[in-house]
Gaussian input, Z-matrix of N, CA and C with variables (Angstrom, degrees):
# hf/3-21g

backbone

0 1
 N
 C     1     B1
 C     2     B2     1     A1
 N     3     B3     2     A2     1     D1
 C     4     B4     3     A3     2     D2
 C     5     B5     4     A4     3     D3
 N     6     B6     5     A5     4     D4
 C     7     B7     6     A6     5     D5
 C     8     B8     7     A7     6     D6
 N     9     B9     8     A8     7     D7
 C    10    B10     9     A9     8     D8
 C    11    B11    10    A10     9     D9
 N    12    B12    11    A11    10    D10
 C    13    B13    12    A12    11    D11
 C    14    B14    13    A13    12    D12
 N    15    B15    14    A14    13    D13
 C    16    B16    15    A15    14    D14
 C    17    B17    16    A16    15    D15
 N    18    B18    17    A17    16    D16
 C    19    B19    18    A18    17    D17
 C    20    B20    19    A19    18    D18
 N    21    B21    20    A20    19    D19
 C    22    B22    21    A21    20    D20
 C    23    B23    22    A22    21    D21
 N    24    B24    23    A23    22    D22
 C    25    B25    24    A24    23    D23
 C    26    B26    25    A25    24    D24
 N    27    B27    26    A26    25    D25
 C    28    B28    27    A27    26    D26
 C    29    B29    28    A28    27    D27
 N    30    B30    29    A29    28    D28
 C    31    B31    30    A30    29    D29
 C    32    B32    31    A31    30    D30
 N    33    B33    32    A32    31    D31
 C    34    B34    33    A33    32    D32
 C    35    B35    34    A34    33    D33
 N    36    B36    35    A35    34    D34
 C    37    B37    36    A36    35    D35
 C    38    B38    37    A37    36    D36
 N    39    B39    38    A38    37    D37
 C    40    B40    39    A39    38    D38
 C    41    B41    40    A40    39    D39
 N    42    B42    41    A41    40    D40
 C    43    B43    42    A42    41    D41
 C    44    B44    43    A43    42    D42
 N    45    B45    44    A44    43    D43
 C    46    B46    45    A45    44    D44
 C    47    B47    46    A46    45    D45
 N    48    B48    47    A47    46    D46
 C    49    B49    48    A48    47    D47
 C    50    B50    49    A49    48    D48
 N    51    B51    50    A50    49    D49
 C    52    B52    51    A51    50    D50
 C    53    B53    52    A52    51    D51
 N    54    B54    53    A53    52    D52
 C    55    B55    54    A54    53    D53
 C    56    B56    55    A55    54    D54
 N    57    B57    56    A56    55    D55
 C    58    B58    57    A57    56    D56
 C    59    B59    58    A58    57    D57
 N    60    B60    59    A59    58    D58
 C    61    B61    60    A60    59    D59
 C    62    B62    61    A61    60    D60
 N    63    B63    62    A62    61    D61
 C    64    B64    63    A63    62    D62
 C    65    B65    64    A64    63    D63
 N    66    B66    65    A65    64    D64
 C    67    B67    66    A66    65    D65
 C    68    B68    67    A67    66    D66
 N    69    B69    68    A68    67    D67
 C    70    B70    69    A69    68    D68
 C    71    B71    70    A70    69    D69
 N    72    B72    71    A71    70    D70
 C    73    B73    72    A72    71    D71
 C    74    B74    73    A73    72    D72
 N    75    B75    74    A74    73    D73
 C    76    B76    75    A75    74    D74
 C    77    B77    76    A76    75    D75
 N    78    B78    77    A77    76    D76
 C    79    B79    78    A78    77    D77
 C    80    B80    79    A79    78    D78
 N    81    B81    80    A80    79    D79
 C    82    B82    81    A81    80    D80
 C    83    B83    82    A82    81    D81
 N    84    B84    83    A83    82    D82
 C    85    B85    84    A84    83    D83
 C    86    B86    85    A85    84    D84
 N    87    B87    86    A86    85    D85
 C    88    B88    87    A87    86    D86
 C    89    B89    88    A88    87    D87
 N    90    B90    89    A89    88    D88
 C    91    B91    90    A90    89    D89
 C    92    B92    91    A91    90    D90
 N    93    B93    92    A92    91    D91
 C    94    B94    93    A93    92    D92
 C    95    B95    94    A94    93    D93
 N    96    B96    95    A95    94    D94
 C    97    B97    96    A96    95    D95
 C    98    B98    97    A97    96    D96
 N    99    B99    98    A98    97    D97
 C   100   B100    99    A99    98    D98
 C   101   B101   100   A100    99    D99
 N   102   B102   101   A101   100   D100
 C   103   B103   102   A102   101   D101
 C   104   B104   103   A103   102   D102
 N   105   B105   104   A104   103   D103
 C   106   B106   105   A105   104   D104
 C   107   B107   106   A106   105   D105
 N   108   B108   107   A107   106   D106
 C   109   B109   108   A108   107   D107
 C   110   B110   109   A109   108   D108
 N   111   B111   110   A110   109   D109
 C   112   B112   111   A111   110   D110
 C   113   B113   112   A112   111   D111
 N   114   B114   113   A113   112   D112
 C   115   B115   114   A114   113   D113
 C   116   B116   115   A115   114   D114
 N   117   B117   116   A116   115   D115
 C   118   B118   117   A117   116   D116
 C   119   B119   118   A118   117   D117
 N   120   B120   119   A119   118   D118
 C   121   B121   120   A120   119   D119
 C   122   B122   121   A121   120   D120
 N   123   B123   122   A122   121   D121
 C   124   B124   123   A123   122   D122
 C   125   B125   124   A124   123   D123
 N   126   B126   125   A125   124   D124
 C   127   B127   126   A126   125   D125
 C   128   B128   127   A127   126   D126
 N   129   B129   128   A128   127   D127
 C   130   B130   129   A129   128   D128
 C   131   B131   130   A130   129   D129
 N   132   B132   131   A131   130   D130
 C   133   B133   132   A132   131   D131
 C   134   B134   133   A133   132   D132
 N   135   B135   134   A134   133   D133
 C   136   B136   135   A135   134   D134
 C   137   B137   136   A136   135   D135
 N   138   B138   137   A137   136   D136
 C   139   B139   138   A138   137   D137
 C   140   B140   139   A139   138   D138
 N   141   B141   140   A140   139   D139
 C   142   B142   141   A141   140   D140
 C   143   B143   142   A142   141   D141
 N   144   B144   143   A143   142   D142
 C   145   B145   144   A144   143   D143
 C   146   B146   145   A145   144   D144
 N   147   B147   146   A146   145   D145
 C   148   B148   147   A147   146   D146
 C   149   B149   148   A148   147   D147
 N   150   B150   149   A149   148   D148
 C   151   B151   150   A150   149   D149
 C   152   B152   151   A151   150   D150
 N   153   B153   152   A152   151   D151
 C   154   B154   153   A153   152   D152
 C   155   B155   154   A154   153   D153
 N   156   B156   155   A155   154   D154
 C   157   B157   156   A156   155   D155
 C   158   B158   157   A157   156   D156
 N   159   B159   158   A158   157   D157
 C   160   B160   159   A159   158   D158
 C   161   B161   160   A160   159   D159
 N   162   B162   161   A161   160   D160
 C   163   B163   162   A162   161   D161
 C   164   B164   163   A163   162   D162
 N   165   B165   164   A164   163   D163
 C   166   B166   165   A165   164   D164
 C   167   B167   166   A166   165   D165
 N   168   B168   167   A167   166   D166
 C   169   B169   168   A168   167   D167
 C   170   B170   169   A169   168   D168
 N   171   B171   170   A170   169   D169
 C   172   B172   171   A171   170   D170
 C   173   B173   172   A172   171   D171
 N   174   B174   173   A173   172   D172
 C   175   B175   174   A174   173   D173
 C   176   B176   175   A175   174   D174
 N   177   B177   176   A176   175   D175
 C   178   B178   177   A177   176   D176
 C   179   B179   178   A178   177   D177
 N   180   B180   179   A179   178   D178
 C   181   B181   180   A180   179   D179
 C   182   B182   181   A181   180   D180
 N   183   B183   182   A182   181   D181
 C   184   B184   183   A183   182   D182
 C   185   B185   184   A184   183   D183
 N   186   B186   185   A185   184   D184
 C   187   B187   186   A186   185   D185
 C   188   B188   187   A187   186   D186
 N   189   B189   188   A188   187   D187
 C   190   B190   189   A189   188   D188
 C   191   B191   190   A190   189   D189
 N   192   B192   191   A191   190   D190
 C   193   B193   192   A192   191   D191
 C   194   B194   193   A193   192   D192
 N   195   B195   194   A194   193   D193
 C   196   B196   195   A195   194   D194
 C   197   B197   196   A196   195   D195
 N   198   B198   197   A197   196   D196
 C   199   B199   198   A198   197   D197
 C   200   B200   199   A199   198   D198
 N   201   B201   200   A200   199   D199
 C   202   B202   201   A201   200   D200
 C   203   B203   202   A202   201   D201
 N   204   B204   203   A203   202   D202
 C   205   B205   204   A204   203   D203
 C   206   B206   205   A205   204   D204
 N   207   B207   206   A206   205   D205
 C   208   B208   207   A207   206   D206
 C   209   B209   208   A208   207   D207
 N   210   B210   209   A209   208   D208
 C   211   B211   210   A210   209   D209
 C   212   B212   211   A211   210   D210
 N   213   B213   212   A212   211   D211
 C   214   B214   213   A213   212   D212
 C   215   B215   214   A214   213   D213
 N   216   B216   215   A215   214   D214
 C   217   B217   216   A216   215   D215
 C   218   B218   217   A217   216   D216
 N   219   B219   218   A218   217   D217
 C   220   B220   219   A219   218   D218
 C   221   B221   220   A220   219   D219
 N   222   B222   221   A221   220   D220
 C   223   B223   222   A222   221   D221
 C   224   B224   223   A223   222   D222
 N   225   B225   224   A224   223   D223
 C   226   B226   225   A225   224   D224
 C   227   B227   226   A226   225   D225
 N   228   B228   227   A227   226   D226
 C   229   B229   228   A228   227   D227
 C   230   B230   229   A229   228   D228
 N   231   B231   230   A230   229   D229
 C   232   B232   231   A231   230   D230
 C   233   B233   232   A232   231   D231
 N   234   B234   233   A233   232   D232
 C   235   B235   234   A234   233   D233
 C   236   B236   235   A235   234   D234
 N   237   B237   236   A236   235   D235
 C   238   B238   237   A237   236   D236
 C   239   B239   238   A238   237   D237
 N   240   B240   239   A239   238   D238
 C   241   B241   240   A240   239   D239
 C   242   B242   241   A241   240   D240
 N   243   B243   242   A242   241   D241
 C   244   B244   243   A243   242   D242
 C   245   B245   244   A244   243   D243
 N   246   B246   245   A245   244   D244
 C   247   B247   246   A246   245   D245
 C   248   B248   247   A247   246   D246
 N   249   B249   248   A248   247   D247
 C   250   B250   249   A249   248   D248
 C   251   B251   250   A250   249   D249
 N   252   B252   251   A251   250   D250
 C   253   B253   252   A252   251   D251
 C   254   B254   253   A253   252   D252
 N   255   B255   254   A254   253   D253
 C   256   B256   255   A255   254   D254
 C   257   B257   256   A256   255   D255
 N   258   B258   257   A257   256   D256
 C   259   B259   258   A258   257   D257
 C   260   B260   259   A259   258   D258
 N   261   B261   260   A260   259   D259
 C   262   B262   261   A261   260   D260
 C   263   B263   262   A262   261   D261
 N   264   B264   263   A263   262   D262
 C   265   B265   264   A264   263   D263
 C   266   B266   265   A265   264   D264
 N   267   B267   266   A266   265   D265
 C   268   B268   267   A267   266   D266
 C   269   B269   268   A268   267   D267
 N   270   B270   269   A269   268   D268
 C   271   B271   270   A270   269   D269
 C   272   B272   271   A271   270   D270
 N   273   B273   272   A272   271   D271
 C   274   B274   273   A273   272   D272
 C   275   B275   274   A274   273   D273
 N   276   B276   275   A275   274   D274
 C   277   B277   276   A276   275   D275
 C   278   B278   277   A277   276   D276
 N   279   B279   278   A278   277   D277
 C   280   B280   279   A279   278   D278
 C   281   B281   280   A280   279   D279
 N   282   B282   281   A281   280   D280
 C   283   B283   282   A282   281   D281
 C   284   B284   283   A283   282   D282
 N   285   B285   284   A284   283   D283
 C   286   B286   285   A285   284   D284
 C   287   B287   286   A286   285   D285
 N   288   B288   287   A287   286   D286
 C   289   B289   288   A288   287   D287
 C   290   B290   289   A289   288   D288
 N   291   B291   290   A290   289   D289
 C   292   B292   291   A291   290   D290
 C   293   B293   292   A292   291   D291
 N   294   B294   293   A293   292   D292
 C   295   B295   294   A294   293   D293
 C   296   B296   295   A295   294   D294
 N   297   B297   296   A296   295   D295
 C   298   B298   297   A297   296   D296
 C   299   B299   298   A298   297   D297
 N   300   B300   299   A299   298   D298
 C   301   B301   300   A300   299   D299
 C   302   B302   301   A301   300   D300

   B1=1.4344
   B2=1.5228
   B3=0.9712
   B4=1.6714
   B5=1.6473
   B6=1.1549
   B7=1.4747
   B8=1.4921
   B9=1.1580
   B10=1.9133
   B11=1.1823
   B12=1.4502
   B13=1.5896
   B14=1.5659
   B15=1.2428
   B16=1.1599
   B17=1.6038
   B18=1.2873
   B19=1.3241
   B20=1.4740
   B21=1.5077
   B22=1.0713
   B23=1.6263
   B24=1.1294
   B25=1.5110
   B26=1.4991
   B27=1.4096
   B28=1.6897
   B29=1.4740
   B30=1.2796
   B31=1.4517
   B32=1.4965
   B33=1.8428
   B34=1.7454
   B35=1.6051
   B36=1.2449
   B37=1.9091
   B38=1.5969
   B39=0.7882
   B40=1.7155
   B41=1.0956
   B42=1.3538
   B43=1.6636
   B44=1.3817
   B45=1.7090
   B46=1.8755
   B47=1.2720
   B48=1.3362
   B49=1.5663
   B50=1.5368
   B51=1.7421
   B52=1.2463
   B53=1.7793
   B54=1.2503
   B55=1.6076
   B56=1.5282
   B57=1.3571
   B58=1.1904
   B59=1.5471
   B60=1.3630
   B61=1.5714
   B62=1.3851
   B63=1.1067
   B64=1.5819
   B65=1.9483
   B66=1.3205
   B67=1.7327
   B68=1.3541
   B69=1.3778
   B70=1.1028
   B71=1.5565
   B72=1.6138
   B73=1.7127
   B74=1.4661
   B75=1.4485
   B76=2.0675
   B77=2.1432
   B78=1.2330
   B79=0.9623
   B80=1.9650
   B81=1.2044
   B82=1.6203
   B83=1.6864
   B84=1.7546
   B85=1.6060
   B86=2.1412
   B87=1.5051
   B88=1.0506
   B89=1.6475
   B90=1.2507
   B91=1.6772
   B92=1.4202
   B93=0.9755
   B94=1.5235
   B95=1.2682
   B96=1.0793
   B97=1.7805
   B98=1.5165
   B99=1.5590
   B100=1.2992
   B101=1.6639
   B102=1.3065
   B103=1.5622
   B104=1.3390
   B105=1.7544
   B106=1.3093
   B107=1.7421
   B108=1.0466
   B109=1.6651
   B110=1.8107
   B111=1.1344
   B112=1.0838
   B113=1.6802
   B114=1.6046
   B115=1.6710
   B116=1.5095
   B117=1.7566
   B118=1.3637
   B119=1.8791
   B120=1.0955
   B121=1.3864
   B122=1.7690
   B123=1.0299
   B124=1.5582
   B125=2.1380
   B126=1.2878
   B127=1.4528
   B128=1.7233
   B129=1.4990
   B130=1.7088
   B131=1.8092
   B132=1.3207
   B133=2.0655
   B134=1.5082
   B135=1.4223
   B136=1.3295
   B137=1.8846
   B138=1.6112
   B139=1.6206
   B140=1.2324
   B141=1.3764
   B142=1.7141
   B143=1.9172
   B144=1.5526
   B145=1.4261
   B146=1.2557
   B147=1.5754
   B148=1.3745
   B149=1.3320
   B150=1.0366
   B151=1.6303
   B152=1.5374
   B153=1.6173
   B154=1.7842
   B155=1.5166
   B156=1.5141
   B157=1.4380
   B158=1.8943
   B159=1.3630
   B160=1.5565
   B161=1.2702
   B162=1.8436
   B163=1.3456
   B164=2.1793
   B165=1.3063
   B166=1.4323
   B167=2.0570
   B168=0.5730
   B169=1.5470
   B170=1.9627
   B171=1.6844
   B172=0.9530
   B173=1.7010
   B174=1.2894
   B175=1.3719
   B176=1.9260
   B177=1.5487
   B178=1.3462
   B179=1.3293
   B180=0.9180
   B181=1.4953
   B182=1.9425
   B183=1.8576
   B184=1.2267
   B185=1.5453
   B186=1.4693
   B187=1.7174
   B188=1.9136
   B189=1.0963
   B190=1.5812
   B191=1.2659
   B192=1.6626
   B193=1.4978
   B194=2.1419
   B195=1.3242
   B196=0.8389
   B197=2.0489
   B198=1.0757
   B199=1.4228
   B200=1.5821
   B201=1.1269
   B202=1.6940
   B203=1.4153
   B204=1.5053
   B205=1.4636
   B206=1.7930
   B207=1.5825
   B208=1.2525
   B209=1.7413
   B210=1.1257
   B211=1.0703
   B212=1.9278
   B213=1.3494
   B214=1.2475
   B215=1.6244
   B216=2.0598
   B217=0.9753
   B218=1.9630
   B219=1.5440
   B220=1.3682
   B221=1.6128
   B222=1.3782
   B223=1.5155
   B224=1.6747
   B225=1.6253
   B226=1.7084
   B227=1.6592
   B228=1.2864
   B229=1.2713
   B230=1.2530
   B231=1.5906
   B232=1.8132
   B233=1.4774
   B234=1.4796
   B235=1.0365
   B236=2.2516
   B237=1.3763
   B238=1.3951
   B239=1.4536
   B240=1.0926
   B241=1.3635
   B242=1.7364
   B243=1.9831
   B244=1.6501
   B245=1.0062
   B246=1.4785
   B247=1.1128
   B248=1.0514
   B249=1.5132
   B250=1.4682
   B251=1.4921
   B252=1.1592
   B253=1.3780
   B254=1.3062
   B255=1.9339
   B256=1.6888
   B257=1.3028
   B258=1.5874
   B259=1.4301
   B260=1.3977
   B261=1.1723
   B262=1.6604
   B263=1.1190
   B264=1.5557
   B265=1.1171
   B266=1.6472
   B267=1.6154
   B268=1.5054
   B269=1.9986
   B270=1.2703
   B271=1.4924
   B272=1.2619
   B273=1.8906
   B274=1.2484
   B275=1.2185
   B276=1.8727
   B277=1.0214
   B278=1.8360
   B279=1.1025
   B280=1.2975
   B281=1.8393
   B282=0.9302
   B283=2.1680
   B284=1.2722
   B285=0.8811
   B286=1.8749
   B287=1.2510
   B288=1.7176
   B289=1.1379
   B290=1.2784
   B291=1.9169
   B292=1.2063
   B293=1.3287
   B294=1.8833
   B295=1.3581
   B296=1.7101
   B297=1.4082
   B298=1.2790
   B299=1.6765
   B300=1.1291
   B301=1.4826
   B302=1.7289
   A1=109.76
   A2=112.93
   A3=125.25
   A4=92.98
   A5=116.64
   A6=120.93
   A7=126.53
   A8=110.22
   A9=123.86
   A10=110.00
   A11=108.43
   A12=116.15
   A13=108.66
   A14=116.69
   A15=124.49
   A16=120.69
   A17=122.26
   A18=113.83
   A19=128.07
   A20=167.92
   A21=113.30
   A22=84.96
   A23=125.96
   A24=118.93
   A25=107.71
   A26=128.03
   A27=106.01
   A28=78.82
   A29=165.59
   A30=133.45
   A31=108.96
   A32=118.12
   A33=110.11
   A34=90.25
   A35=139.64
   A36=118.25
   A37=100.24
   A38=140.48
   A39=149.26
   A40=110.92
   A41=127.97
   A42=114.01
   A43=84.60
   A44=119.82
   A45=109.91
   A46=100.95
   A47=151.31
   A48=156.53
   A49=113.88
   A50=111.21
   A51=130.74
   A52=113.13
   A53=107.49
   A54=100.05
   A55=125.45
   A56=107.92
   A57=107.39
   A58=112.29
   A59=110.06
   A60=126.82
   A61=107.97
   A62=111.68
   A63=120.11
   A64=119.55
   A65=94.70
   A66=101.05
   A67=117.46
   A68=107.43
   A69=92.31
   A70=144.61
   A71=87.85
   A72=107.97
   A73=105.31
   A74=115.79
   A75=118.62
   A76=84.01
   A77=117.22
   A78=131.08
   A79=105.49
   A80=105.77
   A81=117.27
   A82=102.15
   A83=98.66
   A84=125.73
   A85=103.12
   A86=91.06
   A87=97.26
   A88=85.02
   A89=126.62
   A90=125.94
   A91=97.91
   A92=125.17
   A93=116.36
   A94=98.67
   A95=153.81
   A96=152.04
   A97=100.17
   A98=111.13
   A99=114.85
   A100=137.64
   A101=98.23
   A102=107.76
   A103=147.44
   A104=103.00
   A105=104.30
   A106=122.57
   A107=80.28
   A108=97.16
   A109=94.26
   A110=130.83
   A111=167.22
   A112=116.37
   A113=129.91
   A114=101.07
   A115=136.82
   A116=96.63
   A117=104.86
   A118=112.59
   A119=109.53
   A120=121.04
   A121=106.52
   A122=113.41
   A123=138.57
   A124=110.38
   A125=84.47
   A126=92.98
   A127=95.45
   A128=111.37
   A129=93.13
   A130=98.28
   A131=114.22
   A132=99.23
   A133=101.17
   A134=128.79
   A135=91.24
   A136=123.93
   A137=86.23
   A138=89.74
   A139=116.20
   A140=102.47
   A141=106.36
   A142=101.76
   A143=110.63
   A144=115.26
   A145=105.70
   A146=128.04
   A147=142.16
   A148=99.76
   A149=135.05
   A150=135.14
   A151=107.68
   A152=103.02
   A153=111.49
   A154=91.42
   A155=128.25
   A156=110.28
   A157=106.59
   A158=98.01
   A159=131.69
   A160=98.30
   A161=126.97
   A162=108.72
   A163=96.44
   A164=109.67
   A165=125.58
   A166=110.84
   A167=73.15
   A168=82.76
   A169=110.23
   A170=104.95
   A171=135.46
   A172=126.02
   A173=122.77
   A174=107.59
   A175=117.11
   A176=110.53
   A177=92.63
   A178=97.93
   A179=146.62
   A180=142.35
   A181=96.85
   A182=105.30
   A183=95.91
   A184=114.77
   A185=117.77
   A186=124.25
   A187=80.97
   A188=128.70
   A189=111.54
   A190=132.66
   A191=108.87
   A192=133.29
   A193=88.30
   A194=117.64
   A195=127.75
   A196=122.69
   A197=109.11
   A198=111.94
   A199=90.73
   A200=117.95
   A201=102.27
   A202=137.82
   A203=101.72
   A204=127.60
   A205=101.14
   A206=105.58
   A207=118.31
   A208=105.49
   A209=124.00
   A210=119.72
   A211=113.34
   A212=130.19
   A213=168.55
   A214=120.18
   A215=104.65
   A216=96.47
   A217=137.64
   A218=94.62
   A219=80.04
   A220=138.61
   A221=97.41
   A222=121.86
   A223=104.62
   A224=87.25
   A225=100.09
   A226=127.46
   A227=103.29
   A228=108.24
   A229=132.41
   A230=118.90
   A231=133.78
   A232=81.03
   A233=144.39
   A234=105.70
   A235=116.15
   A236=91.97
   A237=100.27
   A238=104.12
   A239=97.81
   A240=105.63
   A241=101.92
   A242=109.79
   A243=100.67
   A244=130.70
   A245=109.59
   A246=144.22
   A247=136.52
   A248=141.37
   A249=161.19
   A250=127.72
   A251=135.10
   A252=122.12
   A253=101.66
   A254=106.08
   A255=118.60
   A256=93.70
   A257=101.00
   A258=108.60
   A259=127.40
   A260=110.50
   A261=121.75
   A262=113.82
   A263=157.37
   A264=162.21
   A265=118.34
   A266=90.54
   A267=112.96
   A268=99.04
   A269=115.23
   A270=143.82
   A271=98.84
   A272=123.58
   A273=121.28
   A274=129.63
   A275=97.37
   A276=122.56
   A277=118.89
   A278=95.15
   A279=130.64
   A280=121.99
   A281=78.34
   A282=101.24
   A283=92.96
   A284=139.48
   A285=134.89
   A286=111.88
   A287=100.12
   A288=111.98
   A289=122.16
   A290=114.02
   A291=84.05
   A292=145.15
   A293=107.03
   A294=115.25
   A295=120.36
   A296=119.73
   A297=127.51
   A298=129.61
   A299=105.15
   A300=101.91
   A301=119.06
   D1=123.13
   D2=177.54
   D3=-64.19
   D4=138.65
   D5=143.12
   D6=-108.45
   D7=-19.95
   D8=176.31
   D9=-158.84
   D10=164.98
   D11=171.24
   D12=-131.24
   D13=123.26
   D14=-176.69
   D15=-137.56
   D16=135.51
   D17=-168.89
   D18=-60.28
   D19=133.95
   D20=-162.88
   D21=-152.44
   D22=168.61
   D23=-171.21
   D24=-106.19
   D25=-176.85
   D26=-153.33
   D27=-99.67
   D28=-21.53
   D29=-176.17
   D30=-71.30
   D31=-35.55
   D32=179.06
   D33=-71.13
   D34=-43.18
   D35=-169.74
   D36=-74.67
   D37=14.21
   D38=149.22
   D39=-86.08
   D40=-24.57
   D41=-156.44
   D42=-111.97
   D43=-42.14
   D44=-179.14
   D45=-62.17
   D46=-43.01
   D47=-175.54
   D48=-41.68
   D49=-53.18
   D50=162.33
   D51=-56.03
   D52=-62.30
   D53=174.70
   D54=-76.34
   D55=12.81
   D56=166.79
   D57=-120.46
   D58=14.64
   D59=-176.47
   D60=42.51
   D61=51.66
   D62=164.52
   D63=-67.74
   D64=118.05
   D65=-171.48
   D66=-69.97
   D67=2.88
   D68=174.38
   D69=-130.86
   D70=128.88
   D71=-140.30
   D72=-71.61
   D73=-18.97
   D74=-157.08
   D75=-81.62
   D76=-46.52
   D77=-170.53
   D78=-55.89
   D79=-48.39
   D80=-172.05
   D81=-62.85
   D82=-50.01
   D83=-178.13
   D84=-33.19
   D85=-58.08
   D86=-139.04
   D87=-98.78
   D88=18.17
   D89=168.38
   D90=-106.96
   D91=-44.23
   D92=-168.12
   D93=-84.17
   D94=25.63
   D95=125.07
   D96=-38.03
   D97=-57.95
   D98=-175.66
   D99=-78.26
   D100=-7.70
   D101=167.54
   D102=-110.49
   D103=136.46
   D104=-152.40
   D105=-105.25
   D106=11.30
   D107=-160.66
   D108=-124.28
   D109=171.57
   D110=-148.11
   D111=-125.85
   D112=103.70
   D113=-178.25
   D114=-23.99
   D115=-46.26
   D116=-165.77
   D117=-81.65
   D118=1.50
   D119=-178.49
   D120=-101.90
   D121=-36.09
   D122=165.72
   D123=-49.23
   D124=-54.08
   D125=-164.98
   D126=-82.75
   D127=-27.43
   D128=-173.31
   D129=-103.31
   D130=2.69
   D131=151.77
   D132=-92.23
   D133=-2.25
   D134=166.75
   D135=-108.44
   D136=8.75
   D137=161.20
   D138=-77.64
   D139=-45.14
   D140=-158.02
   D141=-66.81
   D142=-33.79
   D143=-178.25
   D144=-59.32
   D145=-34.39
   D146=-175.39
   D147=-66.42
   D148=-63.31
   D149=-147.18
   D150=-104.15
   D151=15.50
   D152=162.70
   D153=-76.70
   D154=-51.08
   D155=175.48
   D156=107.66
   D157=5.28
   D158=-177.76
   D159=-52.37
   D160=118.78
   D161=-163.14
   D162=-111.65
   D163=-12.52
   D164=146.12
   D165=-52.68
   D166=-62.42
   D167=-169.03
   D168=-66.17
   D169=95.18
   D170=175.33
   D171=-73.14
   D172=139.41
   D173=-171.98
   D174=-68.44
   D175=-0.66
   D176=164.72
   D177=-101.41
   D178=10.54
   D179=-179.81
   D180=-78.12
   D181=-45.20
   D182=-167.83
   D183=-96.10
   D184=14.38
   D185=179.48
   D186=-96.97
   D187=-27.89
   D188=172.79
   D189=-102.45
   D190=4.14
   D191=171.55
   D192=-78.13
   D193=-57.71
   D194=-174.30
   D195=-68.88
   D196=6.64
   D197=-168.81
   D198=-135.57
   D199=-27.89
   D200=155.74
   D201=-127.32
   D202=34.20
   D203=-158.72
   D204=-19.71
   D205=112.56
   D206=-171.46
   D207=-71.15
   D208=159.47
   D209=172.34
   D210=-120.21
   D211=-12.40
   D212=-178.77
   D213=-125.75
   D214=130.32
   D215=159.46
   D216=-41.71
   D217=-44.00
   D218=175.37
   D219=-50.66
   D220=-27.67
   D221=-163.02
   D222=-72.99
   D223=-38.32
   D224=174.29
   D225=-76.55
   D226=-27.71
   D227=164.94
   D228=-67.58
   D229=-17.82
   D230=-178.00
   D231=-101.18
   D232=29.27
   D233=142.95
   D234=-126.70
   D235=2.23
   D236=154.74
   D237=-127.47
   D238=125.58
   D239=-174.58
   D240=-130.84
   D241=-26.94
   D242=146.91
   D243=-25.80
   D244=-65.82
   D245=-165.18
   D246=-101.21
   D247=139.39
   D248=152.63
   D249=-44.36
   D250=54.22
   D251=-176.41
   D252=-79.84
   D253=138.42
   D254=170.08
   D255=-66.79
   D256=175.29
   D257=173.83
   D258=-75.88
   D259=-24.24
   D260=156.21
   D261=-55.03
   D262=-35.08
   D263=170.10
   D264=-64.77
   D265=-45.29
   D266=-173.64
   D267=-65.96
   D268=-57.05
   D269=167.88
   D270=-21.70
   D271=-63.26
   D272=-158.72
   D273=-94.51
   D274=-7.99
   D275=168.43
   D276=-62.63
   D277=-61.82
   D278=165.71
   D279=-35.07
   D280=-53.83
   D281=171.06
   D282=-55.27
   D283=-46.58
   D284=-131.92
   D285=-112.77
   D286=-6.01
   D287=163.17
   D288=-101.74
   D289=-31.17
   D290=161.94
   D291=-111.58
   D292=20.10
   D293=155.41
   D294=-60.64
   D295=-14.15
   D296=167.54
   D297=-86.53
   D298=13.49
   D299=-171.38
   D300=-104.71

């Protein structure tokens, strides 16, 4: 039974999988190829992205800010591509990534 849908980036759907003792390992195998970050590093870029207050900046914008934590405007721009961030936005975005690394 679904209870919510929420966007989530592949190290937090790794870490709910684990706390929900999910068996299945080919699935875990083949997600953590892709992750670069750490839960606990995961969960505090997506506070700090949260409490910029960014009204562009959507929660799948930040489960894929978070699964390829950009290090460069360019990097940041292929991932809104909806969207327009000024460079002030882009800037603070940007910071938070690399006070996190």
């Amino acid at each position: 039974m679904i209870k919510n849908s929420f966007p989530l980036s592949t190290v937090e759907a790794i870490h709910l999988m684990e706390v929900a003792k999910a068996e299945n390992s080919e699935l875990k195998g083949f997600s953590n190829k892709f992750v670069k970050e750490d839960i606990k590093v995961a969960k505090k870029v997506r506070k700090e992205i949260e409490e910029l207050g960014l009204l562009k900046v959507k929660a799948e914008h930040i489960a894929k800010l978070i699964d390829l934590m950009p290090d460069n405007l360019e990097d940041l721009n292929k991932i809104f591509i909806d969207v327009g961030l000024d460079e002030n936005e882009s800037n603070k975005i940007l910071n938070i990534f690399k006070t996190n690394k």
